[in-house]
C-alpha positions, 0 to 999 in steps of 0.5 A: 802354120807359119804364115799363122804364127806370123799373123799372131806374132804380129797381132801380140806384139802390133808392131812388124819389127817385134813381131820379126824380131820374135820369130826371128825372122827378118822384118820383110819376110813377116810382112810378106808372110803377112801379105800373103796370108790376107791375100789368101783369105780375101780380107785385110786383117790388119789396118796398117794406116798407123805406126802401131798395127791394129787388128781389122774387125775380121783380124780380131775374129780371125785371131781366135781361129788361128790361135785354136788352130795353131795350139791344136797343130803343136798338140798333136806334134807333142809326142809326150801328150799323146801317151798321156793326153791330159784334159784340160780344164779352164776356168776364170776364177773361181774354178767349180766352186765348192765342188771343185776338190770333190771333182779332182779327187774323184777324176783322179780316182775313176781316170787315173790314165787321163790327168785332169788339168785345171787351169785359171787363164783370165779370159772370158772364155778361159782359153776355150776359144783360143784353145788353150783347154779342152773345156771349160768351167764359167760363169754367166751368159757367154755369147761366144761362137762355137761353144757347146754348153750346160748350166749345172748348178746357180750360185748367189751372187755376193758383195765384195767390200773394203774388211774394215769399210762402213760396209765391211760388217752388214750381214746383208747387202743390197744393190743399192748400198755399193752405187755410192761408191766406185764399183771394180769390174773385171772388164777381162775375165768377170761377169758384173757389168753396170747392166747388173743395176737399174738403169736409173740406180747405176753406180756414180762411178767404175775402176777396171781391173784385168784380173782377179788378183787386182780386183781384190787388190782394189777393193781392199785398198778401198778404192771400191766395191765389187761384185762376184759369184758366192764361190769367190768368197771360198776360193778367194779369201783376203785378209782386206775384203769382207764378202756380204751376200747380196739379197737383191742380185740374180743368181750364176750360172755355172757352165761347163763349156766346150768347142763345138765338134770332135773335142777330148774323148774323156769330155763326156766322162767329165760332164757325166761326173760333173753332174754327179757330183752338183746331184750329191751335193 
């Protein structure tokens, strides 16, 4: 375990002196800590040929391991958890859409013993494969190694647009009527890529966001368009942005997401619930 959270002080902070610094160690005892650690493994996880430290390709896959490891070890040593071990559910935005107060309600009904935790962590895969959660709630495809997953319902997709912008009062949108303008996309947490368009009717041009706070921040400002799940229109409202629906964009899906192999106990009550909830309607 240490010579991990050095490894990921290191990763988080890409400098050794921080890194030591926030682990309060001294700057050789990280790097040898560090050294140790790839001479174990066999491969170089950090390319040092720079001032500020970059993760190598196997760095950046390793990390994610030693996160998941590292978050499971201090769980397992959190003695107040282990009398009430909370599930904890992740999700990037928008949570489980209109089902998602329907969800919480009847969890806390049916596992009153076993408190469900919902989570927003602006993450494609919300936390899961850092382990931060136990499961997730995402949306679109997610080509993410280890992850088990279920489509439990499809949302339409909506324009988000400038409340008072030329758009702001279309009943309807299509594709078409956003690429004259600046599209935002969440690089980090959304799922709308320029791949969304035709490739010869892509948007002129893109703003990058980190989050969704700054997407809506961005596009009330009118610095752009975006585009979301239908589900961001509820869960998100904002004074500056009108949601339109789009008539021409394929529909979300809406996964819940877990690791691959032995996970929370309470996993299959919280699909079996999930399911029964989207069935009702």
């Amino acid at each position: 375990m240490r010579h991990l959270r050095a490894f990921l002080a290191v990763a988080e902070e890409g400098n050794v002196t921080r890194a030591a610094a926030h682990l309060g160690l001294t700057q050789p005892a990280v790097s040898r800590t560090l050294a140790a650690l790839e001479r174990h493994l066999g491969l170089r996880l950090v390319d040092r040929s720079t001032h500020h430290l970059a993760l190598t390709p196997e760095g950046v896959a390793f990390r994610d391991k030693a996160a998941a490891a590292v978050a499971a070890f201090d769980e397992a040593l959190d003695t107040g958890r282990l009398r009430h071990w909370p599930l904890r559910l992740g999700h990037a935005w928008s949570a489980f859409g209109p089902y998602t107060t329907p969800l919480l309600r009847a969890w806390r009904e049916r596992h009153p013993a076993t408190p469900l935790e919902l989570l927003r962590i602006d993450d494609r895969t919300a936390g899961l494969t850092r382990g931060e959660v136990d499961a997730a709630l995402l949306r679109g495809p997610v080509h993410a190694p280890g992850l088990v997953t279920e489509v439990l319902f499809t949302e339409g997709r909506v324009a988000a647009v400038t409340a008072d912008g030329p758009l702001g009062s279309r009943t309807s949108l299509r594709l078409a009527d956003l690429v004259d303008g600046p599209v935002v996309l969440n690089t980090v947490s959304g799922i709308t890529t320029p791949e969304l368009w035709p490739p010869d009717a892509r948007p002129a041009a893109t703003l990058t966001v980190a989050n969704t706070d700054d997407w809506l921040a961005a596009i009330a400002a009118g610095r752009g368009s975006g585009v979301s799940a239908a589900s961001t229109a509820a869960i998100h409202p904002h004074p500056g942005v009108a949601y339109v629906p789009l008539d021409d964009a394929p529909g979300v899906p809406v996964l819940l997401a877990h690791r691959d192999g032995p996970g929370h106990p309470a996993l299959p009550k919280l699909a079996a619930l999930a399911r029964e909830i989207v069935a009702r309607g």
